[in-house]
N, C-alpha and C positions, 0 to 999 in steps of 0.2 A: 264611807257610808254604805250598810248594805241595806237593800231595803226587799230582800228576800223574807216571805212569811216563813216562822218559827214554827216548829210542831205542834207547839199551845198556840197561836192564831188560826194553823189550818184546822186544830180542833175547833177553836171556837167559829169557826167561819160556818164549819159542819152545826153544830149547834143550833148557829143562829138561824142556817137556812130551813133545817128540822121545825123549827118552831115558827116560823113567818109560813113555811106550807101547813104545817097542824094549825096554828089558832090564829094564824092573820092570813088566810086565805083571799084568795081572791075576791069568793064570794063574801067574806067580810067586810074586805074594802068597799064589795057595791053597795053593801046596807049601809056602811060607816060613810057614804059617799051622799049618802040624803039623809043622814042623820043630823040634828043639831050640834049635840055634843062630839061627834066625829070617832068617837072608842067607846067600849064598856070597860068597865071595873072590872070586871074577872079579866080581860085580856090585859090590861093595866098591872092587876096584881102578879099576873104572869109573867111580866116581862121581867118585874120587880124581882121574882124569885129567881128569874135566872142571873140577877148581878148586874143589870145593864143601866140600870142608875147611877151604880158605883161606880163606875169603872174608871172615871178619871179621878173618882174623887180622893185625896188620901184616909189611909184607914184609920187614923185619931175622927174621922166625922163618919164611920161608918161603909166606908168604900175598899175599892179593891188595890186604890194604887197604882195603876197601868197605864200605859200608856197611848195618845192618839193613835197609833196604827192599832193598837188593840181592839180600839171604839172603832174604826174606821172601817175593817172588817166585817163588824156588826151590820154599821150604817150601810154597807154596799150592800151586806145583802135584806137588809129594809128596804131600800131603795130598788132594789130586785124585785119585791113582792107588790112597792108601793105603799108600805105601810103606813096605816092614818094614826093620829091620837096626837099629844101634846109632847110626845118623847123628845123633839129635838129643841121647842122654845123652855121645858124642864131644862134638861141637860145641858145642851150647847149653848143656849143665850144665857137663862138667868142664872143655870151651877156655873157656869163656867166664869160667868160676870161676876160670881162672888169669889170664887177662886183666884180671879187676876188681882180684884180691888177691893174685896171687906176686911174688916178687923175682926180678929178671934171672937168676940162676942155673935158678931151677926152670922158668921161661920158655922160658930155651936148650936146656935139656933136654929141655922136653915137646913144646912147641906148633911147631918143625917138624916132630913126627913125627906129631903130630894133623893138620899140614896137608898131607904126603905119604900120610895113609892106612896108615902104618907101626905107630901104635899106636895103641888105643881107649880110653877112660878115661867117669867115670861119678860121679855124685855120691850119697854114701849118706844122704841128709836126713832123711826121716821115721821116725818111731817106730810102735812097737805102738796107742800112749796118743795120740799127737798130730792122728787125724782129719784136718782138711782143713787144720791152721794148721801153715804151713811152721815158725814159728816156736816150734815147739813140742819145743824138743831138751832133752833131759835126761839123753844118755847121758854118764857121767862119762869124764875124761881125768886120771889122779891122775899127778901128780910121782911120779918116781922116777928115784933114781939116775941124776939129770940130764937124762933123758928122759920120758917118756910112757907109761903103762900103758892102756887100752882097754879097755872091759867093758863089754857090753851088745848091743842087736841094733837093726838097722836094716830097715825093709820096704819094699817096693815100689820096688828100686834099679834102675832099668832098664837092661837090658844089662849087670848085675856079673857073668855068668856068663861071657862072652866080653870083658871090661873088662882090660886090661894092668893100667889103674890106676884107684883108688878116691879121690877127694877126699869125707872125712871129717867132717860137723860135728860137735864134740863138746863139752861144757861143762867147761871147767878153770877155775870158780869158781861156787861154787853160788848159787843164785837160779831166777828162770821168765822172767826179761826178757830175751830172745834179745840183744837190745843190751849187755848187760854177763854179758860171761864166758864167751861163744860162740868159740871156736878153729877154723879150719881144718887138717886136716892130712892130707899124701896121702903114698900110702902102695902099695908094691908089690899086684897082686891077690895072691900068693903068701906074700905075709907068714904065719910063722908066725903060728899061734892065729886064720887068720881062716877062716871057713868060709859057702862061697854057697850055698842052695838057690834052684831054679827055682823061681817059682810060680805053680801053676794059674790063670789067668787067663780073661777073656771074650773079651779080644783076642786074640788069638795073633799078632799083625802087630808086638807091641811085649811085650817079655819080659821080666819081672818080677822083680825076686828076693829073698828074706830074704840077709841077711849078720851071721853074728853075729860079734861078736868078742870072744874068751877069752883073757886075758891079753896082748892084742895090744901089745911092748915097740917103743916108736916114740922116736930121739933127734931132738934139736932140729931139725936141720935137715927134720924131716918137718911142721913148723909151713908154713901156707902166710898169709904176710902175718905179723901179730904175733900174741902172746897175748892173748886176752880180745877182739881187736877184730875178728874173723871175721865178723860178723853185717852190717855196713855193706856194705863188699865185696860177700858174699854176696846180697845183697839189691838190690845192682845187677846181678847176674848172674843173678837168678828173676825180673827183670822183663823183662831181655831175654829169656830163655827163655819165659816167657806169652805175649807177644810173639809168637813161635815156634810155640807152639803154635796162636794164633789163625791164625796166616797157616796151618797146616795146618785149623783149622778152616775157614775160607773157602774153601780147595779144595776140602773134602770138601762142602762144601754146595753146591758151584755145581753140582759132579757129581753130587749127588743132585736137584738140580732137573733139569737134565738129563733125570737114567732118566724121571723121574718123566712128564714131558712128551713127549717120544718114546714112553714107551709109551701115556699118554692118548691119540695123535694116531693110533695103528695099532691099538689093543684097539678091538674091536665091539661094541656092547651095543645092542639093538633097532635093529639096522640104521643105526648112527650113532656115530663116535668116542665113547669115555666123556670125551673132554677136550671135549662140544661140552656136556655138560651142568652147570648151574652150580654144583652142589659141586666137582665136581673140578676147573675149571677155576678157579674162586678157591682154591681152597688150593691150584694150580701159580703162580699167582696171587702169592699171600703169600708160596712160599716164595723165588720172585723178588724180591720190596721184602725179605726178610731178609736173605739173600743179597749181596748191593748195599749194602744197608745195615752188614754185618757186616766190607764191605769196606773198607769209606771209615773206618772206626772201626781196622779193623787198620793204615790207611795212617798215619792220624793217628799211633798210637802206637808204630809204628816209624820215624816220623820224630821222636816226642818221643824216642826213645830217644836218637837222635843228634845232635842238636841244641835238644831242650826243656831247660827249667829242671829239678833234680832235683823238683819238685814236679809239675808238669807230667809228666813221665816216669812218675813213680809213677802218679798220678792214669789218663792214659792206659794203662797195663799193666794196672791194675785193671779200670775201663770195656771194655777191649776183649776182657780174659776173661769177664767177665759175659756181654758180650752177643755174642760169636762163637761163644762154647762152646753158648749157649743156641739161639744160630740154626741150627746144625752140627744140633745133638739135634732139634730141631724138623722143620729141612727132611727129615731121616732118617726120622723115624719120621710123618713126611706122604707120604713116597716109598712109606713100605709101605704106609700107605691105600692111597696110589692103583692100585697094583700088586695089591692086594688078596692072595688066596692065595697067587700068584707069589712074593707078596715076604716068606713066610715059609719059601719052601723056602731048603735048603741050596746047590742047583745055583743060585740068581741069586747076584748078585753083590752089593747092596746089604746083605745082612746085615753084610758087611766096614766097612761105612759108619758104621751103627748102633752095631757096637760100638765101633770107632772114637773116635767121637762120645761114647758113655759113658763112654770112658776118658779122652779128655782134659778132659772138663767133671769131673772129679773131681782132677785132674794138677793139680801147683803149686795147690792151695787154690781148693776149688769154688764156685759164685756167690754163696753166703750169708756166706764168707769176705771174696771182694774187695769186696760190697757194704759191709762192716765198714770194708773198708781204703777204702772212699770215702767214708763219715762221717766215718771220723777226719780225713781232707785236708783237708775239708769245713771241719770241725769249727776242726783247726789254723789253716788261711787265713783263718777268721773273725776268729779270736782275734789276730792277728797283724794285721789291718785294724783291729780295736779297738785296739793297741796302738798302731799310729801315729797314729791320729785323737787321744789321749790326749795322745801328748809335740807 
């Protein structure tokens, strides 16, 4: 395994950072931060022209063909910047969700218009009841008259407000075990019976929404993969998304170490840097070995994504949400120590960080979630060494 960046990643890394300082600047994020829609179209179609649509996707639908640490790059340094708009529930939820679980048709369909920046899509997974366990869907999908009936409500759907299209988990066979009985199905945003609200959130850089759905009539062809086996799929495509999210956590943490140390080396307190004194300079300190540490853990698991074993894969998506999401929140809320007053006003810019930071260590199932998902692996792998020491 090397998980050393290639000369075409450190370019592209160059690249991405070039263009999240020109056209997602900071002060864009603050307007994009009380704005409804959360992005403009010109910075939309900009991102669109540099390939970052594509980049997972294969080039029979328009894409670049590359791989997660490729995207991963990108993401870090997104997540650097903070950047708002729909790029990640596009991308990482609904491209990604058609890539593990549709059939060529719905393929041709979506995923070159997700990689020209033509259309935007989004995944409705969690429930009111379901907390941090992705796998916790219980909204019913009842037969009917050939097709699909819908009932019930979905929360914290990122970008359903501005979403073309909605990929749907829904259970069309009752039980609680996501693995049997769990459906994909996507579905116009426009569909009668369905209805988005906004919702108030801490982030404003990443938009929120309830979506319910009231007699929502769906025929067959709106099945994405087959019946009842939606949850496999899906579950390759939340790990690549974690993934996703880390590689934006790593950004935001390096950038928060960063503020944090630049301002240690020019704030004056008794006539002498506050960074020369030894609180602050060990916890600028730490948040440098988390930082570096959170990195090498995202590399890992965006290389198990593309080439580990599915256990290995699992295993590292879980690990590197643990402890990226944890390092991101830490180095954040170590940046406002050290900034002291500054770094609770409004006018700096680190509070963007913070919350940030609390939003994705909560996104796709929070640490006490994936620490569960790595017993069980744990747990599994053991049993599975027992079993062959046996025959």
């Amino acid at each position: 395994m090397d998980i050393k960046l290639s000369e075409d990643q450190l370019e592209i890394a160059k690249h991405a950072r070039r263009f999240c300082e020109n056209e997602s600047s900071i002060e864009y994020v603050r307007s994009m931060f009380e704005d409804e829609r959360g992005f403009t179209d010109e910075v939309w179609g900009k991102m669109a022209d540099m390939g970052w649509m594509g980049m997972r996707l294969p080039e029979d639908y328009g894409g670049l063909g590359l791989g997660l640490m490729d995207l991963a790059v990108v993401l870090e340094e997104m997540g650097r910047g903070v950047a708002p708009g729909p790029f990640f529930s596009t991308v990482l939820l609904a491209g990604e969700t058609l890539m593990q679980a549709a059939g060529e048709e719905q393929k041709s369909g979506y995923l070159p218009g997700i990689a020209s920046g033509e259309i935007k899509g989004t995944l409705a997974l969690h429930e009111p009841d379901s907390g941090a366990d992705p796998g916790y869907i219980q909204m019913e999908a009842a037969e009917d008259r050939g097709g699909y009936l819908l009932n019930g409500t979905k929360i914290a759907v990122p970008d359903a407000h501005v979403a073309d299209f909605l990929i749907c988990a829904a259970r069309t066979r009752k039980g609680r075990r996501p693995d049997r009985g769990v459906t994909l199905f996507l579905l116009d945003a426009r569909t009668p019976g369905l209805t988005i609200h906004l919702l108030p959130t801490m982030d404003g850089t990443r938009k929120l929404c309830a979506v319910e759905f009231q007699q929502v009539r769906l025929g067959p062809d709106a099945i994405v993969g087959e019946v009842h086996k939606g949850w496999k799929p899906l579950l390759r495509a939340l790990q690549v998304a974690q993934v996703g999210l880390c590689a934006e956590c790593v950004g935001g943490a390096q950038r928060t170490m960063e503020i944090a140390t630049e301002y240690a080396r020019v704030r004056i307190q008794f006539d002498q840097p506050i960074g020369a004194f030894q609180a602050v300079k060990h916890r600028c300190a730490q948040m440098y070995v988390e930082a570096e540490s959170a990195r090498s853990v995202l590399y890992w698991a965006a290389w198990a994504q593309d080439h580990g074993s599915p256990g290995e894969a699992a295993m590292a998506a879980s690990v590197a949400k643990v402890y990226c999401s944890e390092a991101y929140r830490n180095c954040a809320t170590s940046a406002i120590q050290v900034l002291g007053g500054t770094g609770f006003s409004w006018e700096h810019d680190i509070h963007f960080y913070l919350k940030r930071a609390k939003a994705n260590e909560t996104a796709l199932g929070d640490a006490t979630y994936h620490r569960e998902q790595v017993v069980r692996l744990l747990e599994g792998e053991a049993k599975r060494k027992r079993g062959k020491k046996r025959s």
